[in-house]
C-alpha positions in Angstrom: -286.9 -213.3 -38.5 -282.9 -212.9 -40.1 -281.3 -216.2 -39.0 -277.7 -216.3 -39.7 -274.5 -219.0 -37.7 -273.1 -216.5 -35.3 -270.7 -219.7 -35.1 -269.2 -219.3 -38.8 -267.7 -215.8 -38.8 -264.1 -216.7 -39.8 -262.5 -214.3 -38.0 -264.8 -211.6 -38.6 -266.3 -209.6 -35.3 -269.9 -210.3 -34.8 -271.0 -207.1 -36.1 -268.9 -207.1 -39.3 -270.7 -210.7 -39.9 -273.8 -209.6 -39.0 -273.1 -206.8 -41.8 -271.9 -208.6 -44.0 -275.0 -211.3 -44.2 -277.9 -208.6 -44.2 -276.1 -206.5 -46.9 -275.5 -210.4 -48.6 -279.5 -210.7 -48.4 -280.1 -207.5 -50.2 -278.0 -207.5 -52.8 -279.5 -211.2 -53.8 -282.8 -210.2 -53.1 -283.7 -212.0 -50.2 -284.9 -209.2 -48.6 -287.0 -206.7 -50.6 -287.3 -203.0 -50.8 -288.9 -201.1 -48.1 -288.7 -204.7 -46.0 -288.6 -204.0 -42.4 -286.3 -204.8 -40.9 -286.3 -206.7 -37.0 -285.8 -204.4 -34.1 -282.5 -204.3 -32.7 -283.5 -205.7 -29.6 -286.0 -208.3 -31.2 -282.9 -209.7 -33.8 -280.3 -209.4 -31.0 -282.3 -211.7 -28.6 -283.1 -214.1 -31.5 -279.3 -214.4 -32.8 -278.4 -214.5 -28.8 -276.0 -211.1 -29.0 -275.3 -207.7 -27.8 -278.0 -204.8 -28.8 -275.2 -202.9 -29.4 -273.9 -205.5 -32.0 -276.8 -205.4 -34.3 -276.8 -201.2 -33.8 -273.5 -201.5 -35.3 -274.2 -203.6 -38.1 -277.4 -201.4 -38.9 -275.6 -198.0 -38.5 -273.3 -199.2 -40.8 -275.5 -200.5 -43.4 -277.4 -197.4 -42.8 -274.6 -195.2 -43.9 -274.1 -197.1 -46.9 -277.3 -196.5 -48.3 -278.6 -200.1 -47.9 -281.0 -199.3 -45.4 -283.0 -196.2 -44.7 -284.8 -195.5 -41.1 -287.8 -193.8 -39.9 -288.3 -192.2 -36.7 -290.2 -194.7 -34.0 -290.9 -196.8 -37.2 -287.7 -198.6 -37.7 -284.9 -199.8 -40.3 -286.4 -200.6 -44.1 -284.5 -201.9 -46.9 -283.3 -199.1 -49.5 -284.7 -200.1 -53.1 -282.1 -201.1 -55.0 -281.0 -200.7 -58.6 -280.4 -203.6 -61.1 -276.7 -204.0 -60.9 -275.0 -204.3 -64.7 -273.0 -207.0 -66.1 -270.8 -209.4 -63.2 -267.2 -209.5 -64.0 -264.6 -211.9 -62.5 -262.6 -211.2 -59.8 -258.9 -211.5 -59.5 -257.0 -210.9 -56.2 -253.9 -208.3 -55.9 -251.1 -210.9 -57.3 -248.5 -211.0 -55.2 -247.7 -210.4 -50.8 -245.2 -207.9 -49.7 -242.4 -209.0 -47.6 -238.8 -207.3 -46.0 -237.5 -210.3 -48.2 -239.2 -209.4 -51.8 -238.4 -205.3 -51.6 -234.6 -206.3 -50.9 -234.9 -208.3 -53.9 -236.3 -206.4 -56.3 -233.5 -203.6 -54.9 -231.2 -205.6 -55.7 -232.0 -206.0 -59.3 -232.7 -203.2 -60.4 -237.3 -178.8 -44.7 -240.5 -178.4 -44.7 -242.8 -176.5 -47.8 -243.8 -172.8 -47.1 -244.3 -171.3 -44.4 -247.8 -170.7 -42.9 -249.3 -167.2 -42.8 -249.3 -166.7 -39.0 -252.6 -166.4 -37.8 -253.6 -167.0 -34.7 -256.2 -169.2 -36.2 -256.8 -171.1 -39.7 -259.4 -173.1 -40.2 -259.2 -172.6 -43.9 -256.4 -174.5 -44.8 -256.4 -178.4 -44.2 -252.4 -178.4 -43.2 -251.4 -181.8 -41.1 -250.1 -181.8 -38.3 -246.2 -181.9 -38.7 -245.3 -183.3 -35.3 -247.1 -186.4 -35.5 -244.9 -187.7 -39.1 -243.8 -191.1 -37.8 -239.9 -189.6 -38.5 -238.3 -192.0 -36.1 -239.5 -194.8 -38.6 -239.4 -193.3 -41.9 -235.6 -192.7 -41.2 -234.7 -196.0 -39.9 -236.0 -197.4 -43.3 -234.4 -194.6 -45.5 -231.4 -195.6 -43.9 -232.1 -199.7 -44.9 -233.5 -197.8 -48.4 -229.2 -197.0 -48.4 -228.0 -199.6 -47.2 -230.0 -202.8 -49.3 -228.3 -201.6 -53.1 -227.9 -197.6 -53.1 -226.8 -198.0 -57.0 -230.5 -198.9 -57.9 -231.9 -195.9 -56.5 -230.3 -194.1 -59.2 -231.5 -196.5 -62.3 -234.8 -194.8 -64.3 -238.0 -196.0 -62.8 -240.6 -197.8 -64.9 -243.1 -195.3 -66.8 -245.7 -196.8 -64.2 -243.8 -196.0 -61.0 -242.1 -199.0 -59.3 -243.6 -202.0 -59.5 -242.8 -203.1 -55.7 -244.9 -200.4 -54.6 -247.7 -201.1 -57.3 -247.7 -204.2 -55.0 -247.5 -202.8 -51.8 -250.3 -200.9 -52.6 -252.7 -203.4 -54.5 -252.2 -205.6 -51.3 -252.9 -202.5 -49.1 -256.4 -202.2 -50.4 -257.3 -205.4 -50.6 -256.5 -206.0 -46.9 -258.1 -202.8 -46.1 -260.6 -201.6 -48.2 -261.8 -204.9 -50.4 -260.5 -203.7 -53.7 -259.3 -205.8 -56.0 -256.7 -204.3 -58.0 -253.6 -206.0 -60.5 -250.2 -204.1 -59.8 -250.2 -204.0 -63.8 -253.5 -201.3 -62.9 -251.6 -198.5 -60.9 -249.9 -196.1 -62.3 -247.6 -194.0 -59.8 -247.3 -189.8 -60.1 -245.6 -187.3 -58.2 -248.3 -184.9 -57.8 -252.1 -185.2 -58.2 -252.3 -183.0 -60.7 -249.5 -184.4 -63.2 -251.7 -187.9 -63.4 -255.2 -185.7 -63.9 -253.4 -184.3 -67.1 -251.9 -187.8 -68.1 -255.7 -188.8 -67.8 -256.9 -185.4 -70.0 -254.3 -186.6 -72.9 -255.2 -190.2 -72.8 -259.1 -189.6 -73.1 -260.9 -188.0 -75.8 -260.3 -184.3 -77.0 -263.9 -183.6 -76.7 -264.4 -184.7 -73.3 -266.7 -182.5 -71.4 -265.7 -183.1 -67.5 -268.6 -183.0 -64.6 -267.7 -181.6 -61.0 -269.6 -181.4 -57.7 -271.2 -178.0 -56.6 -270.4 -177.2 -54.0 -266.8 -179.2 -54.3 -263.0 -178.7 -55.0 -262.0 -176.0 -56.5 -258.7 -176.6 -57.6 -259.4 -179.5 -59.9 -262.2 -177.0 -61.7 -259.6 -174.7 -62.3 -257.0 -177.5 -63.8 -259.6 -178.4 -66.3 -260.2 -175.2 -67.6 -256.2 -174.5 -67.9 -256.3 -177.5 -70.1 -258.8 -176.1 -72.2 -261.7 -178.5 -71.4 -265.3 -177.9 -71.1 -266.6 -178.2 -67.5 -270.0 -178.5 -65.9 -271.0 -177.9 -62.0 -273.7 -180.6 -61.1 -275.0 -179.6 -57.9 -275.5 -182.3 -54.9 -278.8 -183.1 -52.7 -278.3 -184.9 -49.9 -277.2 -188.2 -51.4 -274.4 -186.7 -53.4 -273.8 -185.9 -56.7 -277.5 -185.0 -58.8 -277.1 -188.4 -61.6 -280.7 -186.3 -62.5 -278.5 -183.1 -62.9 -275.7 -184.9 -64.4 -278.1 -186.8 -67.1 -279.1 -183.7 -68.4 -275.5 -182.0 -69.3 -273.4 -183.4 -72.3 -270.4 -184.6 -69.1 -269.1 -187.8 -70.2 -266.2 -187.9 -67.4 -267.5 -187.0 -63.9 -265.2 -186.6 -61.0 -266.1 -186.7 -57.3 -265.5 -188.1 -53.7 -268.4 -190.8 -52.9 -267.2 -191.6 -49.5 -266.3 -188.1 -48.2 -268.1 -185.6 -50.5 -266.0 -181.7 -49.8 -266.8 -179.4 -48.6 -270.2 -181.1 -47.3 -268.6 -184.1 -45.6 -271.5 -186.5 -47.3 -271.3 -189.9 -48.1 -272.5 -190.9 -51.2 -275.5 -194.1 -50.2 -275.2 -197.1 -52.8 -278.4 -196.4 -54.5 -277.0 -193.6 -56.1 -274.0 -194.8 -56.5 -275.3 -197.4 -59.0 -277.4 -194.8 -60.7 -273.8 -193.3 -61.4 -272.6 -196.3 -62.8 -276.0 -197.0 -64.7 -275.3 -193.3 -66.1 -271.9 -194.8 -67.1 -272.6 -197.8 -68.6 -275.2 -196.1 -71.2 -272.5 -194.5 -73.7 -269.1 -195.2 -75.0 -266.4 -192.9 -73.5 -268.4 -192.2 -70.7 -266.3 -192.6 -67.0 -266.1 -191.9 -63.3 -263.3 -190.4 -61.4 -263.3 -191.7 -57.9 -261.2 -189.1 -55.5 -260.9 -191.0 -52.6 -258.9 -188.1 -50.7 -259.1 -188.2 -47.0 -261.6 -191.3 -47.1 -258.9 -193.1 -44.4 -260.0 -190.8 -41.6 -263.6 -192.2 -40.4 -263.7 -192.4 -36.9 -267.5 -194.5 -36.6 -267.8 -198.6 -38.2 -266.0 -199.9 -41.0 -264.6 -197.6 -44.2 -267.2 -196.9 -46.7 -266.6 -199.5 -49.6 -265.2 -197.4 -52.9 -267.5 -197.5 -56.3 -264.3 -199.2 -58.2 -264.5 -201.7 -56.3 -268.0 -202.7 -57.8 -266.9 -201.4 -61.2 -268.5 -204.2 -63.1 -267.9 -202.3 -66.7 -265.1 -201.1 -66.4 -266.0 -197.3 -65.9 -264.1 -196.5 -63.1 -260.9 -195.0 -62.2 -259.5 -194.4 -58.8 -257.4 -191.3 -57.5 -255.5 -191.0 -54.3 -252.6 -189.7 -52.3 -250.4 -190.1 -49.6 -251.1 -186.3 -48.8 -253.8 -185.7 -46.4 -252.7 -189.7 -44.9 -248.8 -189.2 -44.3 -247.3 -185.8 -45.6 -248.0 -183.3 -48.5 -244.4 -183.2 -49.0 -244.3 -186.9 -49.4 -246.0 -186.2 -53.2 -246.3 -189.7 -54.2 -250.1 -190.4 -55.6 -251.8 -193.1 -57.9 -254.5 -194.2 -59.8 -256.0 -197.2 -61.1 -257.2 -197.4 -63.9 -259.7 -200.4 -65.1 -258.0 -203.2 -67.4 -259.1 -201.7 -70.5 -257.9 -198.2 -70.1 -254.5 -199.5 -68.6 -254.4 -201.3 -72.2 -254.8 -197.5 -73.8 -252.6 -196.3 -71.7 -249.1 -198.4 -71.9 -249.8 -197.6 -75.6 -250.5 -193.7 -75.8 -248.7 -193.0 -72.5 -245.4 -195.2 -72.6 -244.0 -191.5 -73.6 -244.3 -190.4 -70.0 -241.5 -191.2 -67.4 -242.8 -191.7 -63.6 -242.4 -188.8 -61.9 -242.3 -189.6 -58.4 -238.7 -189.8 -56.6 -237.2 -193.7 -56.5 -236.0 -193.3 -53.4 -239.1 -192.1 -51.9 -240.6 -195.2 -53.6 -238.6 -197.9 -52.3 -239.1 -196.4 -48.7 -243.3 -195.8 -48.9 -243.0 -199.6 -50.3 -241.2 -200.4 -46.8 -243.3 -198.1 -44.9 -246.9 -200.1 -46.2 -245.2 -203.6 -46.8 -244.2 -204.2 -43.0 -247.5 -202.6 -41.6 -246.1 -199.1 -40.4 -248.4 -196.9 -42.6 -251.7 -199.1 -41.3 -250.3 -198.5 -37.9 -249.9 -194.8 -38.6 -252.9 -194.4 -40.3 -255.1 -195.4 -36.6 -253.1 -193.6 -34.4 -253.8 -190.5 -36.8 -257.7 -191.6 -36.5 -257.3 -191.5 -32.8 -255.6 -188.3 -32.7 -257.8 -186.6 -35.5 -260.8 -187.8 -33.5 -259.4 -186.8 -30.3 -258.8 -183.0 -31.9 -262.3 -183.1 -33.4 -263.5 -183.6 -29.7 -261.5 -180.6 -28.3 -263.2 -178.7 -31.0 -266.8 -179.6 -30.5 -266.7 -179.2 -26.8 -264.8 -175.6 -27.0 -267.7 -174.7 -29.4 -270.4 -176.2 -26.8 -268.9 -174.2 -23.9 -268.4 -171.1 -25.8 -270.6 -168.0 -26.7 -271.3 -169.6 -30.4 -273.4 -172.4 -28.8 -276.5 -170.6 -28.7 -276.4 -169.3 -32.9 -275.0 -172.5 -34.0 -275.1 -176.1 -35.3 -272.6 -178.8 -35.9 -273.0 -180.7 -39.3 -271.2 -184.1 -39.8 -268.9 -185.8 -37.2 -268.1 -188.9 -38.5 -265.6 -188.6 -40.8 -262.2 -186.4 -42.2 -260.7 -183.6 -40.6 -263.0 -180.8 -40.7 -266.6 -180.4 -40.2 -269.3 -177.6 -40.8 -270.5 -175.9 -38.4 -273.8 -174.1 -39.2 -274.6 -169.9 -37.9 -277.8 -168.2 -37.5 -277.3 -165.2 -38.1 -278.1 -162.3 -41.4 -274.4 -161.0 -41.5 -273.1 -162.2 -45.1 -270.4 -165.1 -45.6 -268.1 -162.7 -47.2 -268.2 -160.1 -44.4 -267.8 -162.5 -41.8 -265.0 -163.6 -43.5 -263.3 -160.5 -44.0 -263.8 -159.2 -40.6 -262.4 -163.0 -38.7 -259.2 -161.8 -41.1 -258.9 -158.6 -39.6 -258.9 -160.3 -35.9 -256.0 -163.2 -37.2 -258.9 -165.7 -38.1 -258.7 -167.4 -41.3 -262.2 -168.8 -42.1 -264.1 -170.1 -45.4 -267.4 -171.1 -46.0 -269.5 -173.3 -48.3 -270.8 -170.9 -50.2 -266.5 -170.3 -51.3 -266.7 -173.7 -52.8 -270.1 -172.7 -54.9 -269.8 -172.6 -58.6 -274.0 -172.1 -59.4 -276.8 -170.7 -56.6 -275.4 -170.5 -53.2 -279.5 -170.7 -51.9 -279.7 -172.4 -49.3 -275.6 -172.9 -48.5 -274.9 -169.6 -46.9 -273.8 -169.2 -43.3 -272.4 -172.8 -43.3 -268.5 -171.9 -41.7 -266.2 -175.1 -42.4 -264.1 -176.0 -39.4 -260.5 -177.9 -40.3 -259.2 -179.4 -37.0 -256.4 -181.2 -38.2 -253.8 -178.5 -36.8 -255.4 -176.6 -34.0 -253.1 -177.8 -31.4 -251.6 -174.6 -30.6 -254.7 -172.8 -30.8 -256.3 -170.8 -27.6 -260.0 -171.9 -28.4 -261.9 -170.5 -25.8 -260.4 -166.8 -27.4 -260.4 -167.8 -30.5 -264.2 -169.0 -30.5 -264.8 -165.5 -28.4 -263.8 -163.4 -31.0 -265.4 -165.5 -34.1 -268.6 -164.6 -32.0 -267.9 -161.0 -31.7 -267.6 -160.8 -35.1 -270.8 -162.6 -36.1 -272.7 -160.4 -33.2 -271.1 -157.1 -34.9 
């Protein structure tokens, strides 16, 4: 039976301890592969807590990939693959204060207009009323008022170092990742630091993308004039079996919240990807960690850099999907030796991203407002998912349909039985005001098996008449 001191959590919650010591015994090897694990009642008797404690910790360890279940059988240990090379830690340098972002002052409308429909469920817009504006003006105003001459001095070629640190500490506190200020380089615009990465690696890099997945990255590869390959995904993620049999040496893709299919990547194949890495020179892994924030059940899924242990990883993110899309300020972090290559063969490039805006997101994380915004949006998100599921459940769709993957982002996928082709259905919901895509839109090889899959975006549905709106979507399936 698992014994662990329920007494020495340090501030952890029961569960998150509880977590945290099983996934501890795996990774040392304590407890073996296809172990079975104690029932939850059994283990929650023996370490004298709630049932739904220990359901917690093993539904979270569960949608890791550390353990795997089987119905009326129980919880097992997932096998495990030989990890590569330990490297030492080092912490995010420095704390954020008020006091430190006056100091380092001191020394130095709304985009286009929505088609009106009178549904989309296409486009992933957020919602615009719930921008904490109150707050973000109060600090512009402070942003003014601390040194206004510095706004207008030229930003280091990285982006602004107090908000390298406002970040690095961000992630640690919140997502375990371990990351130097000296690591993140600032952009204005995803797509600007994707090209910044195309020029700093090799010319003959052939790039790797998820089938189905994002469409636009595909295409900004291909404007570049690199080679790109579709791996297709099973239901762990990204095929490493696939992948080992292209010539990709850079693979991009979104572990913790896989689009369009919503999957999280499980840690056994996440260390196959980083085996695959580690095997030849050059060889990398973008990790998009786009809309990973928004999970609505246990703890966030931990991100593959923060296990790099070769230094194979970089990270990409934004403050789109989280705060604004007109707030355009994104990162990456790029491992220690590739942030080497870069201050030399980069230096060229000035930071892109507005000062202002800079000094004010550094405000905005620093003093815990972004953290604060961030759960309220989880609630609200989650709340909107809600309205969505149960309009569906009530409506006429409920008897030729299933919903696919709760959990996490702002959209799920909501599968149709019915013979009437993706394309038509699509074309016809247009005609009625309904803007719709499906999975087999984000296909780039065989769409077998990934027709009739209709992606649902909640994130701005408030103004939507459901009931009607689901009504017609029906119609035009039935027609």
């Amino acid at each position: 039976m698992l014994t662990y001191d329920m007494d020495n959590r340090e501030g952890l919650s029961r569960y998150e301890y509880l977590y945290q010591c099983i996934k501890k015994d795996i990774l040392e090897g304590r407890l073996a592969a296809d172990e079975k694990l104690p029932s939850k009642r059994a283990l929650a008797e023996h370490l004298k807590l709630a049932v739904i404690t220990v359901e917690n910790a093993y539904q979270q360890l569960l949608m890791e990939g550390y353990l795997y279940s089987q119905e009326r059988k129980g919880f097992f240990v997932s096998p495990m693959i030989e990890s590569v090379v330990t490297k030492p830690s080092h912490r995010a340098e420095s704390k954020n204060s008020v006091e430190n972002i006056q100091k380092d002052m001191q020394k130095t409308a709304i985009g286009k207009g929505k088609k009106h429909w009178i549904a989309d469920f296409k486009n992933n817009y957020v919602n615009r009323n719930k921008f904490p504006y109150a707050t973000w003006s109060k600090l512009m105003r402070r942003t003014l008022s601390i040194n206004a001459p510095c706004l207008l001095e030229a930003v280091p070629f990285r982006g602004l170092r107090i908000l390298r640190e406002a970040i690095a500490a961000f992630l640690y506190q919140q997502r375990g990742m371990e990351v130097r200020p000296e690591q993140i380089v600032i952009g204005s615009g995803i797509e600007a630091l994707y090209v910044q990465l195309f020029q700093m690696l090799a010319n003959d890099t052939v790039y790797g993308m998820e089938d189905p997945g994002y469409q636009k990255t595909a295409k900004l590869i291909a404007k570049n004039g690199y080679e790109c390959n579709y791996i297709p995904i099973d239901e762990k993620g990204l095929s490493v079996e696939h992948l080992k049999k292209t010539d990709t040496s850079v693979v991009i893709l979104a572990p913790s919240h896989q689009f369009p299919t919503g999957l999280v990547m499980p840690i056994s194949r996440r260390r196959e990807l980083q085996q695959w890495a580690s095997q030849k020179k050059n060889r990398y892994i973008i990790e998009d960690d786009y809309d990973s924030e928004f999970r609505y059940t246990g703890k966030l899924i931990p991100t593959i850099f923060s296990r790099d242990e070769q230094e194979r990883v970089i990270y990409m993110n934004s403050f789109y999907k989280s705060l604004s899309p007109a707030i355009r300020i994104c990162y990456m972090i790029l491992p220690e030796s590739l942030m080497r290559h870069y201050e030399k063969s980069m230096r060229c490039y000035s930071c892109s991203a507005s000062t202002f805006e800079q000094y004010n997101l550094a405000l905005f994380i620093s003093e815990g407002y972004f953290e604060r915004h961030i759960n309220r949006m989880k609630k609200y998100y989650r709340n909107q998912r809600n309205i969505l599921v149960e309009a569906i459940r009530r409506s006429p769709l409920a008897d030729i349909s299933t919903i696919y993957e709760l959990n996490a982002g702002t959209h799920f996928i909501l599968c149709l039985n019915t013979e009437v082709s993706d394309k038509e259905i699509a074309k016809k919901a247009k005609e009625q005001g309904i803007n719709v895509s499906f999975l087999s839109d984000y296909c780039n090889g065989t769409v077998e098996n990934r027709e009739h899959l209709l992606i649902l975006n909640y994130a701005d549905i408030e103004d939507i008449d459901l009931d009607v709106v689901l009504q017609i979507l029906k119609e035009v399936i039935s027609q």
